[in-house]
C-alpha positions in Angstrom: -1.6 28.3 7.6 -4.9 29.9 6.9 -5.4 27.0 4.2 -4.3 24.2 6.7 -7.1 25.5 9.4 -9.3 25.2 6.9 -8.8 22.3 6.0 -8.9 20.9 9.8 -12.2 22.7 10.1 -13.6 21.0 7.0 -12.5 17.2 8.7 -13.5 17.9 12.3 -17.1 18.6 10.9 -17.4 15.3 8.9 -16.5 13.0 12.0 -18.6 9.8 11.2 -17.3 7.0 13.3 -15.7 6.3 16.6 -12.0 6.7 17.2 -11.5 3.5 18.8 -13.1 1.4 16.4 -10.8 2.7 13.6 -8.2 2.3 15.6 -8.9 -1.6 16.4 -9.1 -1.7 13.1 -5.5 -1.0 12.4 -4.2 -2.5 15.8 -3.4 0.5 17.5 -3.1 -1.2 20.5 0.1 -1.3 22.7 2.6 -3.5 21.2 0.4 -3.9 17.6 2.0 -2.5 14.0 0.2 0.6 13.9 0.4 1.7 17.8 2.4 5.2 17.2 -1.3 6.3 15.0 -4.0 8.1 16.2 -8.0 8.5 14.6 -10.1 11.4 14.1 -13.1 9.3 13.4 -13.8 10.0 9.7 -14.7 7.3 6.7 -12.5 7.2 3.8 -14.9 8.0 1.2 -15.3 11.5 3.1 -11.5 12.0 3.2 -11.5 11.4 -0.1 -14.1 14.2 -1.4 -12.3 16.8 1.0 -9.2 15.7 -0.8 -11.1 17.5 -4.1 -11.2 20.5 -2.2 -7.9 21.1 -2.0 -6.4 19.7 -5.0 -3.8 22.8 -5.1 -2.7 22.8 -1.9 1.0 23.8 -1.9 3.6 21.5 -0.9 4.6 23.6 2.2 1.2 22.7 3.4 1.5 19.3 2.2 4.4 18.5 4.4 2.4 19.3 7.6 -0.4 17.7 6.7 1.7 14.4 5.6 3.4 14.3 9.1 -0.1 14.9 11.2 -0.3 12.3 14.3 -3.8 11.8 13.1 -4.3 9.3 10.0 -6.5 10.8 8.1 -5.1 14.0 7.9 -1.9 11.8 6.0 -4.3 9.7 4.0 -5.8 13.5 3.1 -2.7 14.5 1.9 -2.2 11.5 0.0 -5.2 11.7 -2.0 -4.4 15.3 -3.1 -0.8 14.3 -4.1 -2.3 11.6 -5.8 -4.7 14.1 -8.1 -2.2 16.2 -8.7 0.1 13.4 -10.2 -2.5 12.4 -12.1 -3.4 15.7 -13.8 0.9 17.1 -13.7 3.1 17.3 -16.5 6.5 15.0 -16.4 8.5 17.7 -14.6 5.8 18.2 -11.6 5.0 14.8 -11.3 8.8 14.1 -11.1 8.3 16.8 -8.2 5.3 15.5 -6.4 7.7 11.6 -6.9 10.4 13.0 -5.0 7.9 14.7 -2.2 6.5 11.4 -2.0 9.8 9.4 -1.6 11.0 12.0 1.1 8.0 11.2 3.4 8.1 7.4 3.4 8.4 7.5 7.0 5.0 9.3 7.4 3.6 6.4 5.1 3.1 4.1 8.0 -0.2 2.2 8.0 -1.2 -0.6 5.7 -4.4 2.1 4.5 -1.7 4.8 3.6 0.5 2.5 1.4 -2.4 0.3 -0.3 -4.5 3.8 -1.4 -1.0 5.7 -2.5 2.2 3.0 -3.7 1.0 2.2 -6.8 -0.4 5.2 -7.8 2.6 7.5 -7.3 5.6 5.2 -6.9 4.3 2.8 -9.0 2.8 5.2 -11.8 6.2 7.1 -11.9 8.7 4.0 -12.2 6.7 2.3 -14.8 8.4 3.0 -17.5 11.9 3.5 -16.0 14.2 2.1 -13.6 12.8 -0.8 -10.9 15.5 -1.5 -8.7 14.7 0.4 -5.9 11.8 -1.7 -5.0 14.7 -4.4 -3.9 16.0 -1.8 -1.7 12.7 -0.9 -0.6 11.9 -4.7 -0.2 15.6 -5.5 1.7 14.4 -2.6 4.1 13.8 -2.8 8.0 10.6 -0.6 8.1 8.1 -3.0 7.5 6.2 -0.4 5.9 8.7 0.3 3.4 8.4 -3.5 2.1 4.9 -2.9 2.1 5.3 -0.4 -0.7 8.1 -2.3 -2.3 5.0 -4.7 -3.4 2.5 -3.0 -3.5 3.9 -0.3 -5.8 3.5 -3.3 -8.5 0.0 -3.0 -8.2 0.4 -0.3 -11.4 2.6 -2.9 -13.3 0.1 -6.0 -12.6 -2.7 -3.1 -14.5 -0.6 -2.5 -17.7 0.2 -6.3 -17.9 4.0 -6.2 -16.4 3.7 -8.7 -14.3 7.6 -9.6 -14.0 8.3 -7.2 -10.7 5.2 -8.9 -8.7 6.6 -12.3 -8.8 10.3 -10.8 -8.2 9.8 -9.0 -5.4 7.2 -11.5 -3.8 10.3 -14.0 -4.7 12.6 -11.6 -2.3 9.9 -11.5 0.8 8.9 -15.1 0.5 10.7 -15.4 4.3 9.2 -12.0 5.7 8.1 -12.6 9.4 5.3 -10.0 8.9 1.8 -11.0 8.9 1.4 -7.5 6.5 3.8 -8.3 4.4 2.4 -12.1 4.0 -1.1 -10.6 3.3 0.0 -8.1 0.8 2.0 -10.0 -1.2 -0.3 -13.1 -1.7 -2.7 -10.2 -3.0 -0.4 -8.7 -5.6 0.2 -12.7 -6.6 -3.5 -13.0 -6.8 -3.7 -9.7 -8.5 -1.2 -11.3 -11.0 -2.7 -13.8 -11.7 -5.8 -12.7 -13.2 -3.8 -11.4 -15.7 -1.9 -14.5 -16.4 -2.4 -17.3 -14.4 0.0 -19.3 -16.1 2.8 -17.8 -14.6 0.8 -17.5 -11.4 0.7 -21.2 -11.3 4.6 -21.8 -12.7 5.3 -19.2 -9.3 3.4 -21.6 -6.9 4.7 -24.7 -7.7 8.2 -23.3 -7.3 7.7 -21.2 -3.7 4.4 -22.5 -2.6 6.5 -25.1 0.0 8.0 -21.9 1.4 5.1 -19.5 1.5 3.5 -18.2 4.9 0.3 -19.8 5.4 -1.1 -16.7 4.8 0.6 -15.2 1.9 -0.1 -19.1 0.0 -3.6 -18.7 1.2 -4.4 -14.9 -0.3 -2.5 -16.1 -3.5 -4.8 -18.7 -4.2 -8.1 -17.1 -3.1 -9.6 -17.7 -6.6 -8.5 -21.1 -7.2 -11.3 -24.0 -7.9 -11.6 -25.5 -4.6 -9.4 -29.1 -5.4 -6.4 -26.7 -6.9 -6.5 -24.5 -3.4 -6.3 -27.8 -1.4 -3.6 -29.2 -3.4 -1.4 -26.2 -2.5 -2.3 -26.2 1.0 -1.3 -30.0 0.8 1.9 -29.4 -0.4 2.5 -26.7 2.7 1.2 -29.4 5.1 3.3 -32.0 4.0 6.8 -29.7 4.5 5.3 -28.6 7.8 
């Protein structure tokens, strides 16, 4: 508890911007995606240097911080469970997985999965069994197929690029403007590694893409290649 005060001391001195305009940011605005979230008014590099303050904080005091009504306090405890991964042996980090997995539902803005999915759920399923990113895709929390992609973020870095396209493949009819946006990043992502397959991806699915998702996807493409795609969209449409 002492630890936790702290901690709320240490943000509530480093307020740096307004409430509201974080909050526009993430639509927090009646009816919006991120309505339910509330702002303290601190920057993310800030949160992020507290966060190697308290690098051992305990779990206990983990789980309150994860399920504050205030964003940063969750992104806060984020970042420390993402140092701690990072520097835990395969038993902890199996530990800090499972924590992490049991507070999905406190994962609920796009800032909260894009700075923690890949680096925890991600980092820890690299090497091992995949298949929960279809559930995680097939879910009803919009959130939850936010991570589902975004988690291959840490596959696209080591050059396993085979989830991104499958579970892009599975969301290719999401009715989520977040979901659109995040996945023609990870294919973008991909396809600097290899944008062969990129390319063999796009001219299979590219008539069914979102506008949006197409558009993210091909971001980097030589001007004539990104109208062509955009063509072939128009022309279904």
């Amino acid at each position: 508890m002492k630890t936790l005060i702290k901690i709320r001391e240490k943000l509530l001195q480093n307020l740096s911007t307004s409430t509201l305009s974080g909050a526009a940011f993430c639509k927090t605005g009646p009816g919006s995606y991120a309505e339910h979230d509330k702002f303290m008014g601190i920057n993310v590099p800030t949160v992020r240097l507290i966060a190697q303050d308290f690098i051992d904080l305990d779990h206990a005091s983990l789980s309150q911080l994860i399920a504050s009504e205030f964003n940063e306090e969750r992104l806060l405890a984020l970042f420390i469970l993402i140092h701690q991964y990072n520097k835990a042996e395969t038993l902890e980090q199996a530990i800090i997985y499972t924590f992490y997995m049991d507070n999905l539902r406190h994962i609920n803005n796009w800032n909260l999965v894009d700075s923690s999915a890949h680096l925890i759920l991600g980092a820890h399923i690299h090497n091992a069994d995949k298949t929960m990113l279809i559930t995680l895709a097939q879910s009803r929390t919009m959130w939850e197929r936010r991570i589902a992609i975004v988690a291959t973020w840490y596959f696209i870095k080591k050059n396993n690029l085979e989830w991104t396209f499958k579970i892009s493949e599975l969301l290719l009819s999401d009715s989520h403007d977040l979901i659109h946006k995040a996945v023609g990043w990870m294919l973008r992502e991909a396809g600097k590694k290899n944008l062969a397959q990129l390319i063999t991806f796009l001219d299979q699915h590219a008539t069914k893409m979102p506008r949006t998702m197409l558009r993210y996807a091909i971001e980097k493409f030589p001007e004539t290649e990104r109208k062509k795609y955009l063509g072939l969209k128009q022309k279904v449409l």
